[in-house]
Structure formats: C-alpha cells, structure tokens
C-alpha positions in Angstrom: -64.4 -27.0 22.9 -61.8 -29.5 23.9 -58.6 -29.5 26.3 -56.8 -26.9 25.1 -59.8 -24.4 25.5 -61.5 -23.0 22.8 -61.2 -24.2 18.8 -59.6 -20.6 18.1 -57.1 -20.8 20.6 -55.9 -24.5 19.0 -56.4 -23.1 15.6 -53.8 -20.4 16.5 -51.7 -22.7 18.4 -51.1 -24.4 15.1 -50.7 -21.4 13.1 -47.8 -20.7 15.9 -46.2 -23.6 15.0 -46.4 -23.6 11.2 -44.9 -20.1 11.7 -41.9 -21.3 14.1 -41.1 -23.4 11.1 -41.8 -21.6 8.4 -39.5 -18.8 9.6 -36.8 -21.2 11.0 -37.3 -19.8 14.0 -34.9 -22.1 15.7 -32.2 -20.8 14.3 -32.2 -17.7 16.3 -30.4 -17.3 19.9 -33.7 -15.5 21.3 -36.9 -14.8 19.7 -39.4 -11.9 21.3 -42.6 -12.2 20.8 -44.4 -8.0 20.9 -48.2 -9.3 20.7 -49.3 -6.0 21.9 -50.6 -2.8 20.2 -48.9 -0.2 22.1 -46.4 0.9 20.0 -44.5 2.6 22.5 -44.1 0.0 24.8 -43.0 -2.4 21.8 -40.2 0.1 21.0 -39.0 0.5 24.5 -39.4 -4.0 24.9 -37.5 -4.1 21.5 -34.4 -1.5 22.3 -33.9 -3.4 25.8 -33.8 -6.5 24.2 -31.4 -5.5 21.5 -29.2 -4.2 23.9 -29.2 -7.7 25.7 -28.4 -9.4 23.0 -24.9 -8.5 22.7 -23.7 -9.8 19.7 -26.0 -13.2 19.4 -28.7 -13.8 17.0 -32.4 -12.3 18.0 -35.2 -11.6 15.6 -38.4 -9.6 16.7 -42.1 -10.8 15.6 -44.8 -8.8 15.9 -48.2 -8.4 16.2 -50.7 -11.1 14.7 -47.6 -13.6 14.3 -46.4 -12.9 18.0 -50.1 -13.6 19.2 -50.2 -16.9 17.3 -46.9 -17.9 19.1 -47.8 -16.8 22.0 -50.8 -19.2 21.9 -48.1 -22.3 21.0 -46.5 -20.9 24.2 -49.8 -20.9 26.1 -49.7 -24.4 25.8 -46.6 -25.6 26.1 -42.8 -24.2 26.6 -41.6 -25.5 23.7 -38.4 -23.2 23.3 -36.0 -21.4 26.1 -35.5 -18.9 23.3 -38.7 -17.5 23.1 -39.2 -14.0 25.4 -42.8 -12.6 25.4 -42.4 -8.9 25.3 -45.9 -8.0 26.9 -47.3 -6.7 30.5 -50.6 -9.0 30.1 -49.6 -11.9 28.0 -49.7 -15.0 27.9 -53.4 -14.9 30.0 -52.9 -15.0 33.2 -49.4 -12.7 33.3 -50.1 -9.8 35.7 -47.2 -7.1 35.3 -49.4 -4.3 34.5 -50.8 -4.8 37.9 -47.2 -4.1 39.1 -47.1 -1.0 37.3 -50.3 0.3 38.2 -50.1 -0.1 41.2 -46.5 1.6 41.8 -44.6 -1.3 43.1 -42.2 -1.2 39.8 -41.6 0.9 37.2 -42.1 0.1 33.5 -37.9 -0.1 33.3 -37.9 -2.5 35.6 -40.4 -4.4 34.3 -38.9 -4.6 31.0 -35.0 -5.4 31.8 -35.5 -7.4 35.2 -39.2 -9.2 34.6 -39.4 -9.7 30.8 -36.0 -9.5 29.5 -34.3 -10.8 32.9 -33.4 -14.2 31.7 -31.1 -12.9 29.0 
C-alpha cells in the first residue's frame, strides 16, 4: 500500500498516463471517458456529448482504457478536457443516488451534471 491507495490503483494510474500519450490525447478539445458497462447508458452519455461538441474535436474511450484514465483522474485533474461519462465514477461520485431516489432524471443527469461544463 502507499499514498495513492492500493498498488493496482497506481499501476492503473500509470497505465492512464502511458495511454493519454500514447493516443495523443491532448490533442483533442474534450475527451469522455464511458468506464461503465451499461451499454445503454454509454450510448445515451456518448450522443449527448456529441451533440455538445458542436464542431470541435472530441474522441470517446471506453471501457478498460476509460477505467485506467479515470484512475489518473482519481488522483489528480490533470486535463480540463477530460469528461467522465459515469453515474458512480470516479469513487466517491454519487449521481445514481440522484436518480434513484427521484430528485433528477437520467437526462438531466447526463446534459446538466456530466456533460454541463461543455
């Protein structure tokens, strides 16, 4: 263990920043991250954010790659471009509870919560 938390999460929080420079990541106006599994909510994350980019330069990761960004992330806010398309990550984020509980809608989760800043 050390001060990042465990010797995975470090190991992927390097793997997250190979990746960011691997795939020139920087490049890019605004980069969402989809670390979930739920394919439908990716889709819906992914239209909304295309549609906000209007005319700039996004790319979409997914997946395994996402979840090894979002660990860089985890540790530091490196980037202003990065967008984490997801109702429970980075640990700690609690949107689902928001949707679960009625106070917002999944919409508004999406283009006011996750994809507000763009």
């Amino acid at each position: 263990m050390n001060v990042f938390g465990s010797v995975a999460s470090t190991e992927r929080a390097e793997a997250g920043r190979y990746l960011w420079t691997a795939k020139s990541l920087d490049k890019y106006d605004a980069v969402l991250l989809l670390p979930d599994k739920n394919d439908t909510l990716n889709a819906r994350v992914q239209a909304s954010f295309e549609a906000k980019l209007r005319g700039r330069g996004g790319i979409t990761i997914h997946n395994g790659e996402a979840r090894r960004l979002v660990a860089l992330c985890s540790l530091y806010q490196f980037s202003g471009k990065v967008v984490v398309g997801s109702f429970d990550e980075p640990h700690g984020r609690k949107l689902r509870n928001l949707l679960d509980s009625g106070v917002a809608t999944e919409e508004t989760l999406i283009d006011d919560v996750i994809l507000g800043a763009m």
